[in-house]
C-alpha positions as a Python dict, from the first residue, in 0.01 Angstrom:
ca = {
    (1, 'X'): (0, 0, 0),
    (2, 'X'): (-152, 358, -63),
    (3, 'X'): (-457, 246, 202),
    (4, 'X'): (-237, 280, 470),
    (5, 'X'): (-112, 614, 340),
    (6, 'X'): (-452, 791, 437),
    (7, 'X'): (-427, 827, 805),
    (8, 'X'): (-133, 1047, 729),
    (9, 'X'): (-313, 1297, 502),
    (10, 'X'): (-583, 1315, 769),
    (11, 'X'): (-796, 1096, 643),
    (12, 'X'): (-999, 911, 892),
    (13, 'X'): (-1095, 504, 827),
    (14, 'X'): (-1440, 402, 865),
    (15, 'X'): (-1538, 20, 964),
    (16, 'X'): (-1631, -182, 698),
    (17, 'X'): (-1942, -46, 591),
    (18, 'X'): (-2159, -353, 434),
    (19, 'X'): (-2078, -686, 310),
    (20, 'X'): (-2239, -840, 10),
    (21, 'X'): (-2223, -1175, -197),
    (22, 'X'): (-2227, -1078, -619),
    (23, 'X'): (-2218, -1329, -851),
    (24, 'X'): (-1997, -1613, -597),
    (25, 'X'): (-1792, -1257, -479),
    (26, 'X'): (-1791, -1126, -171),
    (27, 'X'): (-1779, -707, -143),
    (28, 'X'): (-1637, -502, 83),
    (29, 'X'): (-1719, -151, 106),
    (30, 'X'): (-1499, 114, 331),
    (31, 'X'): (-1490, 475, 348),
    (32, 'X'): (-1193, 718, 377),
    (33, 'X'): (-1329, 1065, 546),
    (34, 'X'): (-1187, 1428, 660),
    (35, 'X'): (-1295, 1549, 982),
    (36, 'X'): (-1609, 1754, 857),
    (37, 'X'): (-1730, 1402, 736),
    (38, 'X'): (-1666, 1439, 357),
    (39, 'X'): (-1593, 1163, 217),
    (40, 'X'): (-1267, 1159, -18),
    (41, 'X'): (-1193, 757, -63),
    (42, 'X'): (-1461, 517, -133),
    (43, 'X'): (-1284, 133, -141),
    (44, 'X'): (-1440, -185, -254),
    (45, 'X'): (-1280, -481, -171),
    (46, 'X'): (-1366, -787, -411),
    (47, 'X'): (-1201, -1088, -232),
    (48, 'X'): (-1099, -1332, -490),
    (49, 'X'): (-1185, -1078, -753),
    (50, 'X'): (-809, -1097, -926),
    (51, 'X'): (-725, -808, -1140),
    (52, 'X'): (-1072, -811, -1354),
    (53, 'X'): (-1307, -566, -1497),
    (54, 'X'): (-1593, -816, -1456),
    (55, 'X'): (-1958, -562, -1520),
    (56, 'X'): (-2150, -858, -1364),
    (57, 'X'): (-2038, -793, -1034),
    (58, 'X'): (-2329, -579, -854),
    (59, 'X'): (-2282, -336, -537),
    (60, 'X'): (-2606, -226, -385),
    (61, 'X'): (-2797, -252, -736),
    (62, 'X'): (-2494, -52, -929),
    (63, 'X'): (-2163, -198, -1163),
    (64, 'X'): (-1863, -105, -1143),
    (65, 'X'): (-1879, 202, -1383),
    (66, 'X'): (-2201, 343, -1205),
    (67, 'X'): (-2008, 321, -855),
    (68, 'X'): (-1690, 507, -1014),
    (69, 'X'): (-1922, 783, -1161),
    (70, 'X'): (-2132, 838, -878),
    (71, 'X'): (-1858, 889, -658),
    (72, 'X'): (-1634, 1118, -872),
    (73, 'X'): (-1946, 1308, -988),
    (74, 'X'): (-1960, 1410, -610),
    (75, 'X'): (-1664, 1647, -686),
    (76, 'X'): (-1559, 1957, -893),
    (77, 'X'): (-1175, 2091, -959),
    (78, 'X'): (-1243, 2243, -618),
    (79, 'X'): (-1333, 1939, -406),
    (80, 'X'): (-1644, 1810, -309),
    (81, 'X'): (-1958, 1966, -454),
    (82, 'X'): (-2221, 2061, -128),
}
């Protein structure tokens, strides 16, 4: 499993940061940072979610495609953007 990859590449794992219900799914969110704190990995966990592309499954107000592009719009060819 690439998760458990991370801790290797310096890569520090955060606790499970919330827990939410969406549409009879429960979310998991974690967070994979470096040591200054930037944050390089963001995983959501969908338990039961099978291998889906379901839109009507909301994370803090955002679908799927919002959470992907606010995440990798945090970055540049160089790494994150400050």
């Amino acid at each position: 499993m690439v998760l458990k990859k991370f801790p290797k590449m310096n890569l520090n794992n955060s606790q499970n940061l919330s827990t939410i219900e969406s549409n009879d799914k429960t979310i998991k969110k974690y967070q994979y940072s470096d040591n200054n704190g930037s944050v390089y990995v963001e995983h959501y966990k969908i338990i039961n979610g099978g291998h889906t592309w379901d839109e009507n499954v909301i994370f803090e107000g955002k679908n799927k495609s919002k959470l992907i592009w606010d995440f990798f719009s945090k970055f540049d060819l160089n790494g994150p953007i400050n």
